[in-house]
Structure formats: C-alpha cells, structure tokens
C-alpha positions as CSV (number, residue, x, y, z in Angstrom):
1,X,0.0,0.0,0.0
2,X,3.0,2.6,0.6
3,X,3.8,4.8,3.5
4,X,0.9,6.9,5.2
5,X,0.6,9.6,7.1
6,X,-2.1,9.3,10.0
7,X,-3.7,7.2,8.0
8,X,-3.7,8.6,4.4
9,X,-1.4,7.5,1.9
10,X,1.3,10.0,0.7
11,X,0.5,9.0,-3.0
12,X,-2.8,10.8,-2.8
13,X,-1.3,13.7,-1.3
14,X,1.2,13.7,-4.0
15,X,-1.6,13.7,-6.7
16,X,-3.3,16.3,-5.0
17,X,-0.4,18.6,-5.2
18,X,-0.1,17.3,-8.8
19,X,-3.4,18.9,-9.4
20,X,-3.2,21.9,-7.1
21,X,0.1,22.7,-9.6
22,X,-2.5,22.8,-12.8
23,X,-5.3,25.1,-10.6
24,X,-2.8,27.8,-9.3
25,X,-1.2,27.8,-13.5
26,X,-4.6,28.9,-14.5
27,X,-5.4,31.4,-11.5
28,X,-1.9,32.6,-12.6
29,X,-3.0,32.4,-16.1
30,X,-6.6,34.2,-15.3
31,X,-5.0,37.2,-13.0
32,X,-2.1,38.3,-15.7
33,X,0.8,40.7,-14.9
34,X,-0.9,43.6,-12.8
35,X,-4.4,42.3,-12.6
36,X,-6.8,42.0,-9.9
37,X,-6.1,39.5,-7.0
38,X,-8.2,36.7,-6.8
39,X,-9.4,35.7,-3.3
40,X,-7.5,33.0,-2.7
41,X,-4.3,34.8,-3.8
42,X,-4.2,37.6,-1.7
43,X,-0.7,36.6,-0.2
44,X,1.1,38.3,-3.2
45,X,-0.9,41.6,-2.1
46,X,0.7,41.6,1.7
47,X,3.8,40.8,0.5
48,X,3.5,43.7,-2.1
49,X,2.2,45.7,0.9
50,X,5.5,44.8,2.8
51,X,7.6,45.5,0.0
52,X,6.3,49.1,0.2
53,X,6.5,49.3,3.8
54,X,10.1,48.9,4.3
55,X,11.5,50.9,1.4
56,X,9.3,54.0,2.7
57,X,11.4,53.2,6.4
58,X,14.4,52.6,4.5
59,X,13.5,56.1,2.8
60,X,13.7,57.9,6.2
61,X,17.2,56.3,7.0
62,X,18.8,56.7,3.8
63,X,20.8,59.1,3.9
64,X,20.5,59.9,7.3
65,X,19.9,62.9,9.1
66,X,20.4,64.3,12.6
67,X,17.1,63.5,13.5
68,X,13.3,62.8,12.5
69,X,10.7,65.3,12.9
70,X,8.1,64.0,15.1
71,X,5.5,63.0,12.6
72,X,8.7,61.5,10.6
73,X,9.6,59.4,14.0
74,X,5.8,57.8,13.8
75,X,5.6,57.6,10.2
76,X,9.0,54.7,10.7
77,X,7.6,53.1,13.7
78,X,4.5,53.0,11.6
79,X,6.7,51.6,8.3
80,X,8.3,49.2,10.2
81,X,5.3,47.7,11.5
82,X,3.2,47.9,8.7
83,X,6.4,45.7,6.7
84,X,6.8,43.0,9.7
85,X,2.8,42.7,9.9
86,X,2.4,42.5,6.2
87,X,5.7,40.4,5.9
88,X,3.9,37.6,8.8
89,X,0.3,38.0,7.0
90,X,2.0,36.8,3.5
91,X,3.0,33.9,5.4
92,X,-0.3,33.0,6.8
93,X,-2.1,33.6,3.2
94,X,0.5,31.6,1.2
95,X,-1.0,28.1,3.4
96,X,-4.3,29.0,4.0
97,X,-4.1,29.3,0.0
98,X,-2.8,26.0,-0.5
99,X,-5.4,24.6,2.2
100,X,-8.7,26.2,0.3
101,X,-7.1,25.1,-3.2
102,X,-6.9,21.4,-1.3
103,X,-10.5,21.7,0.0
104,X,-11.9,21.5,-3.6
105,X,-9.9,18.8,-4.5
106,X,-12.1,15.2,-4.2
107,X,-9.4,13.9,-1.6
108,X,-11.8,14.1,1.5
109,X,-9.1,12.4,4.5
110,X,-6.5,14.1,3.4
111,X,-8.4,17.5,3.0
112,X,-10.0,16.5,7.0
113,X,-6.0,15.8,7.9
114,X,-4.9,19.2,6.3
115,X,-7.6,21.4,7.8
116,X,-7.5,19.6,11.2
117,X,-4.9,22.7,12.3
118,X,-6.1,25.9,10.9
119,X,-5.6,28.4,13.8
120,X,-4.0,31.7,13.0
121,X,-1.5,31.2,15.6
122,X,1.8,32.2,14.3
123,X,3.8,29.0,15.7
124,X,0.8,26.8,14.4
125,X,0.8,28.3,11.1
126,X,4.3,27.5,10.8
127,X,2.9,24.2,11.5
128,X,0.6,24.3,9.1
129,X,3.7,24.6,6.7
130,X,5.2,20.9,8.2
131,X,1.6,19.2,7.7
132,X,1.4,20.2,4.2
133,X,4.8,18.8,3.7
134,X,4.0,15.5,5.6
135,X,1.2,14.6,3.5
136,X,2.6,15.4,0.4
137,X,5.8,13.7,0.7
138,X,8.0,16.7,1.0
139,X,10.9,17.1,3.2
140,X,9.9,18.9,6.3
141,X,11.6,21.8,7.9
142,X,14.5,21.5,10.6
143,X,12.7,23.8,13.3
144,X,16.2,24.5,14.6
145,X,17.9,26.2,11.4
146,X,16.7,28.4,8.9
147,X,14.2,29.2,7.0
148,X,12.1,27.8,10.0
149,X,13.9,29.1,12.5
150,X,13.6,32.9,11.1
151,X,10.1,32.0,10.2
152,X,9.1,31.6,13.1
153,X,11.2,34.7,15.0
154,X,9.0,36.4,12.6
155,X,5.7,35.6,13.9
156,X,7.5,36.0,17.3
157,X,8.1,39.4,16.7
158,X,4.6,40.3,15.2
159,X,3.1,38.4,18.1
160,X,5.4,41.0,20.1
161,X,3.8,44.0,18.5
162,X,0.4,43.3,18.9
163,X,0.6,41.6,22.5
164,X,3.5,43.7,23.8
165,X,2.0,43.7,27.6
166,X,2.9,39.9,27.5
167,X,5.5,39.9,25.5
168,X,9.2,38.9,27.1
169,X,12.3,40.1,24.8
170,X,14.8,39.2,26.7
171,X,16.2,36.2,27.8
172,X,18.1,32.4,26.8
173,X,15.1,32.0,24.1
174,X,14.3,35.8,23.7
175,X,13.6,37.2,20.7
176,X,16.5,39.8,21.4
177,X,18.8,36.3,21.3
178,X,17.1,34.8,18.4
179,X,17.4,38.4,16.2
180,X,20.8,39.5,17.8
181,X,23.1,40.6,14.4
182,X,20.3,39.8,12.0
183,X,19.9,43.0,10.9
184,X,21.1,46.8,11.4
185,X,19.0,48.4,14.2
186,X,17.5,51.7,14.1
187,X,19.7,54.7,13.7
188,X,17.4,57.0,16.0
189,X,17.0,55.2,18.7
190,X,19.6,56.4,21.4
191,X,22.0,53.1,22.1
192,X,20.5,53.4,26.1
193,X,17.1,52.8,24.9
194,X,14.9,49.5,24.5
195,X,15.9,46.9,22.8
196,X,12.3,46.0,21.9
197,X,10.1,48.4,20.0
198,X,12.9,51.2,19.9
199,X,16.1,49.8,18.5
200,X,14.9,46.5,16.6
201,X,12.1,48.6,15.1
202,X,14.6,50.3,11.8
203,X,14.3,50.1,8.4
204,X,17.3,46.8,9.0
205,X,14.3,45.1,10.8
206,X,11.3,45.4,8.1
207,X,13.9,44.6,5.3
208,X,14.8,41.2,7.3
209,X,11.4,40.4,7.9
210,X,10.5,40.7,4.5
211,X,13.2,38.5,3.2
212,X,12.4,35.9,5.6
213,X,8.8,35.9,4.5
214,X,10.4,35.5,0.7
215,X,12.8,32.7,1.4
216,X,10.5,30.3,3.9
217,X,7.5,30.5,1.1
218,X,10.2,29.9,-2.1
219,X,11.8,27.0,0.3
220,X,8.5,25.4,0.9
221,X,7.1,25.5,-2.6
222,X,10.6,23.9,-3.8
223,X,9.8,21.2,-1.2
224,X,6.4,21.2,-2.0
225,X,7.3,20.2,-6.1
226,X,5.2,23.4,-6.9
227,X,6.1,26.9,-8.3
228,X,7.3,29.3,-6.3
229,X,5.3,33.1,-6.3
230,X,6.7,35.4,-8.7
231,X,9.3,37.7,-6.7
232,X,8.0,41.2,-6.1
233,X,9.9,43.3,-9.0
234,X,11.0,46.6,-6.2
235,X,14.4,48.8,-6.8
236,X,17.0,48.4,-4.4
C-alpha cells in the first residue's frame, strides 16, 4: 500500500499537489501581470504591501539625518510595522491558499488531515507549513535552522507587537537572542534605549522580515514540487 501519514497514503497527497500545480497555473493564467487579486491569492498583495512598507522606512534612514521630525519618528515606527505585519500576513495567506485550493480537490481524509490545524496562531501556522509537507511527501523543515527558524522569529516578533503587555524580549530563548546581528538596528534610537520596540524597530528590521517571509514561502514551494510566487519586481 506505501507509506501513510495518519492514515492517508502519501500517493494521494502527491496527486493532489499534482493537481493543485495545474489550478494555481490557471489562476496565474486568469490574473495576468498587474491584474486584480483573486481571493485566494491575496498573499502576493501583503507581500507587495510589505515590499512598500520597508522601502518608505528605508527612505527615512537613507541618507541619514540628525534627527526625524516628530510626525517623521511615527511615520518609521508605523513603516516598520506595517512591513513585519504585512511580511507575517504573506505567510499565513500563502498556506491557508494552498489549504482552500486542497479543500476543492475530491481527496476528503487528506483534506480532514490538512484542515484539522487551521488556527492563526503564528507557531501553528508555521505548522501548518510541516503538515502540508507530511502529506505530500516533501521534506519537512528542521525547526532548529533556517528558513524555519527565522520564520518563526518572525511571527514571534509580530506576536510582540500586537501583544506587547505579555511579551518577554529578553532572555536564553528571547527574541533579542534569536534576532541578535540579523539585521542593522535603528539609527534613531539612542543606544541606552529599548531593545524592543525602539532599536529593533529600523528600516534593517522590516527589510529582514521581508526577506524571511520571501525565502521560507520559495523554500517550501521547492519542497512542495510546486512553483514558487513570482518575486516582487521593487528597486533596491
């Protein structure tokens, strides 16, 4: 019968990724160069988004000046965030894509297996990534090394920003550890500030994040046996 997975054999996930390959070549096909977004492809619009975001922070570092003007100082913060937020929401599109896509397939186990962890949380999204991957024969990710690793100090940091009462920078398994020399930090923060929002929070910081959303999604698609997304076409 061949190896299975909970259950289901990996064959059928294989030829359901076989046909999932044909379905997002006609979306392609349907949408064009600089047409609308269909619904289930709206993972290429947040990483568009984040694109955007971190050249307009980059455009208040570059070349740098004494200081911001106060608006200027919440118009990077706002950049910055805006880029990691976009960056983590590409990520979370690009699977729940690939799991609606499944859904119309006529593979109803494997479809129950694949949508049997659909929260939004970022570690469980990440998850979502290594279930795909199980059931359709792929190599998983090693959690401890990169892309995975980055991809999920990613959704750390987003989960930072938008839960920052609970959130714990510091520490052995910090995110100040897990991002230490990943990037540049910001040039306007004074060096005694906070670690976390003041000096991660630069231009260095939305241009990582973005790049990390890039390589995990090009990394799984190769190990998916499907074609990565188009790269986003952005000067410098």
């Amino acid at each position: 019968m061949g190896p299975k997975w909970q259950g289901v054999p990996l064959t059928q996930g294989r030829r359901a990724i076989d046909k999932l390959i044909k379905r997002r070549a006609l979306l392609t096909q349907e949408m064009g160069e600089g047409g609308s977004f269909p619904r289930d492809q709206l993972s290429r619009q947040h990483l568009i988004l984040a694109h955007d975001f971190a050249q307009a922070a980059r455009a208040l570092e570059e070349p740098r000046r004494e200081q911001l003007s106060a608006q200027e100082k919440w118009q990077h913060r706002g950049d910055v965030t805006a880029a990691v937020m976009s960056a983590a929401a590409y990520l979370e599109d690009l699977i729940s894509e690939l799991y609606v896509n499944m859904r119309n397939l006529p593979r109803p186990k494997l479809v129950k297996k694949l949508r049997a962890s659909s929260k939004p949380e970022g570690s469980k999204v990440l998850n979502k990534y290594q279930l795909a991957l199980s059931v359709s024969d792929g190599d998983p990710f090693d959690q401890s090394s990169s892309p995975f690793f980055d991809a999920e100090s990613l959704f750390r940091l987003r989960d930072g920003l938008v839960n920052y009462l609970n959130f714990r920078p510091v520490g052995r398994r910090g995110l100040h550890s897990r991002l230490d020399g990943k990037f540049p930090l910001n040039p306007y923060a004074p060096a005694k500030s906070r670690w976390f929002p003041d000096r991660c929070l630069g231009a260095g910081c939305a241009k990582w994040a973005v790049s990390t959303a890039e390589v995990f999604g090009d990394d799984f698609c190769r190990r998916m046996g499907i074609p990565a997304r188009p790269r986003i076409d952005r000067a410098g």
